[in-house]
N, C-alpha and C positions, 0 to 999 in steps of 0.2 A: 128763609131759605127757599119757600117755593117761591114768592114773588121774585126774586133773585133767577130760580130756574124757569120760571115762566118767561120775564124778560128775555132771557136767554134766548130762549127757542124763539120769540119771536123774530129778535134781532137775526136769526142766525137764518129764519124762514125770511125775511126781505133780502137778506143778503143773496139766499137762492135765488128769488125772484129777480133780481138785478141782474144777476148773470145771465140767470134765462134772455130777459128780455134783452144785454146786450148781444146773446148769442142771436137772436133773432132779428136784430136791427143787423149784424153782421152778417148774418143769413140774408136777410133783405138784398142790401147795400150789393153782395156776390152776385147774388141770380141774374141781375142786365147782361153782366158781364158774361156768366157761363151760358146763359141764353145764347149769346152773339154768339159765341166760341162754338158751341154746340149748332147751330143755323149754317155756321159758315161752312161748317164740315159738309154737313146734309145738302145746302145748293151747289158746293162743288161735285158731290156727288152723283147729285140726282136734278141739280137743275133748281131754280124758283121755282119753278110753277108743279116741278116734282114732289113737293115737301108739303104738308100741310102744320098750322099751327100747333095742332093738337100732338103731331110727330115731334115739333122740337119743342112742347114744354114736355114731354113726355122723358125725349132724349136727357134733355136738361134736367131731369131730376125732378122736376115742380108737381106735386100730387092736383093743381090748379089747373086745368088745361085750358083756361083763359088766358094762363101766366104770358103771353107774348101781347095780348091787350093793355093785360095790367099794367106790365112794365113800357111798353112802344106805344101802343095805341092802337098799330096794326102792323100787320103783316108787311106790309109796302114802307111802313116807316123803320120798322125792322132793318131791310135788308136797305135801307139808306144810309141809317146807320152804320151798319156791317162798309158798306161801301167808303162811306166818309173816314171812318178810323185808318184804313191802309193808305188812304189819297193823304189825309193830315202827315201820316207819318212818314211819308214816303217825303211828301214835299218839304217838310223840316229838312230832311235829313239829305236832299240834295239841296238845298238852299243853303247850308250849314259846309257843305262841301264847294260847293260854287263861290261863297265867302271866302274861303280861306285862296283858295285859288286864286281869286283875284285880288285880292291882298300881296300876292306874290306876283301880280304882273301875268295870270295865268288865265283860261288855259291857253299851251302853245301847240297843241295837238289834238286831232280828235277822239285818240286813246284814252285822253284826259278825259275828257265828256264823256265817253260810252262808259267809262269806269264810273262816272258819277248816275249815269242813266241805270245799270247794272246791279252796281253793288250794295244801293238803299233796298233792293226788292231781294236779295238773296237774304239780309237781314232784318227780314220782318219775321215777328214771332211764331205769327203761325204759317203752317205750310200750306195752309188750301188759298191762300188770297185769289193769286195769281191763278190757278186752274177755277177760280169761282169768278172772277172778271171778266177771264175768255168766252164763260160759260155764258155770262151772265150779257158780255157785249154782244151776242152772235146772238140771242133771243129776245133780249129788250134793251138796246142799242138806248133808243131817246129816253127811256125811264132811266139808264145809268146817267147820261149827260145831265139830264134834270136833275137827280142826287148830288152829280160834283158842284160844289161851292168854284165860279172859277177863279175864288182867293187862294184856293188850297190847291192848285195845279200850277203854279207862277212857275216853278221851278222847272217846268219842263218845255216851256215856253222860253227861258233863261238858256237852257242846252242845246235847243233848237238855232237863236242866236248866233250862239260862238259857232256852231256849226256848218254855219252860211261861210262864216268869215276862213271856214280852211274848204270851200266847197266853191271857188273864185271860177273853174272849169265848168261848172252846170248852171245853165240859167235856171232862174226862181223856179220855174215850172217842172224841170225835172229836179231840182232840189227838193219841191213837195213832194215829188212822188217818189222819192228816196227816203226820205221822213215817214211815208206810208204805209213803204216796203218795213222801215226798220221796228216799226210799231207792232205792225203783221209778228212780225218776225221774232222779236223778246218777246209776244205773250204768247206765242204758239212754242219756242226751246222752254222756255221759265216754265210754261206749265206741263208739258211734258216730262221735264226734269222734276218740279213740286209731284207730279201724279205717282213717277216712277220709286220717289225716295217716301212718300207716304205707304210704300206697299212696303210691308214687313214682313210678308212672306216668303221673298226669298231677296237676294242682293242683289244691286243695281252697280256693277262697277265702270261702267263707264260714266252713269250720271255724276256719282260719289263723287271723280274723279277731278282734282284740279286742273289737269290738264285738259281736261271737256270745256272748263270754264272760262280756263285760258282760249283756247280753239276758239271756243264760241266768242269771246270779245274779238276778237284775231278778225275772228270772220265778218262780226258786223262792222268791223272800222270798213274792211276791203269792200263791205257793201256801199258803204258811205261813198267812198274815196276812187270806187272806180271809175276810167273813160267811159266814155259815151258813143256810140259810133251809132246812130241814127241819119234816116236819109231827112233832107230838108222838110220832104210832106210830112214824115212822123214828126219831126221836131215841129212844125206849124201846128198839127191835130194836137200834140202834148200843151201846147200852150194856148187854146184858147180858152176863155172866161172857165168853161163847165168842165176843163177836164184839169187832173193833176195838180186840186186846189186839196190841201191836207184836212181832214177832219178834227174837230177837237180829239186829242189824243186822252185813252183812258189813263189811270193814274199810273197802270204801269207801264208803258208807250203807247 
């Protein structure tokens, strides 16, 4: 009988130990993730260069405050990371919209496109991407460009396209700078709107709003689509070699 209870216990003491250790390969396996999750928050906040590692393994829960080494490498490969994951997803998911559309013979309007430009960034999981991009393009412009893979940006290059072919009235030259404006333009309302609906302090009812949303696509088609009434010299100075050539566009416009 004790050999019997001895067994026992030990069987019963490895089976603890199993667990443990899957709960700690699954604790592992979390931490990149609630890392990034936690990072993205803190550079929309406060910026890259606001934030140090020890902050977000801190934030992150990690008793390590190497943990952004351990798991990245570094700090710079961190927020590449962080970067790449919204550009992958984004770009799926109008790539995925631009398929069916042309499937169908589409698009036949530029409503079409801004909807597909639009509506991949209003469903992304987290809220800070887009006020962390703005942040992050307005102080380290060439380090985001160096992070985009530009396999994982096709699809905006894709909407860009169709959008020449309903833009027959503006030469190439003011077509890039209308592309410029409209890039400007989704990450300055997108983040303003992600800034405003992240505060939980009090209500945002106009961001909330579908009909803001509406407005706001409303408005970027008429920015697309309007005349032109430039004198010849402006239209000469808009089109030579160095002016009104579009930048690679971030992954949100």
């Amino acid at each position: 009988m004790h050999l019997t209870n001895l067994l026992g216990n030990e069987k019963n003491a490895l089976m603890v130990r199993l667990k443990l250790a899957k709960a700690d390969d699954a604790s592992r396996a979390a931490a990149p993730e609630q890392i990034k999750k936690v990072a993205l928050r803190l550079f929309a906040e406060k910026g890259v260069d606001g934030v140090t590692v020890r902050e977000i393994a801190a934030a992150a829960g990690q008793k390590n405050h190497g943990a952004v080494g351990y798991y990245f490498g570094s700090k710079e490969a961190l927020v590449r990371a962080i970067v790449m994951d919204g550009a992958v997803a984004l770009d799926r998911e109008r790539n995925l919209a631009l398929d069916l559309l042309e499937e169908k013979g589409g698009p036949r309007a530029i409503r079409e496109v801004v909807d597909i430009v639009i509506d991949p960034v209003l469903g992304l999981p987290d809220e800070h991407y887009v006020q962390f991009i703005l942040l992050f393009a307005m102080t380290h412009r060439e380090m985001m460009m160096d992070a985009l893979d530009p396999a994982w940006n096709s699809a905006y290059g894709r909407c860009l396209a169709h959008l020449r072919r309903f833009m027959p009235h503006l030469p190439p030259a003011l077509q890039n700078q209308r592309f410029i404006f409209m890039g400007a333009y989704i990450s300055a309302v997108l983040s303003a709107r992600q800034r405003a609906l992240a505060d939980r302090s009090r209500d945002h009812p106009m961001w909330g709003s579908e009909g803001t949303l509406e407005h706001f696509k409303q408005s970027l088609g008429a920015l697309l689509e309007a005349p032109v009434d430039l004198s010849p010299d402006m239209l000469a100075g808009i089109g030579r070699r160095d002016m009104g050539m579009p930048e690679p566009p971030s992954p949100v416009g």
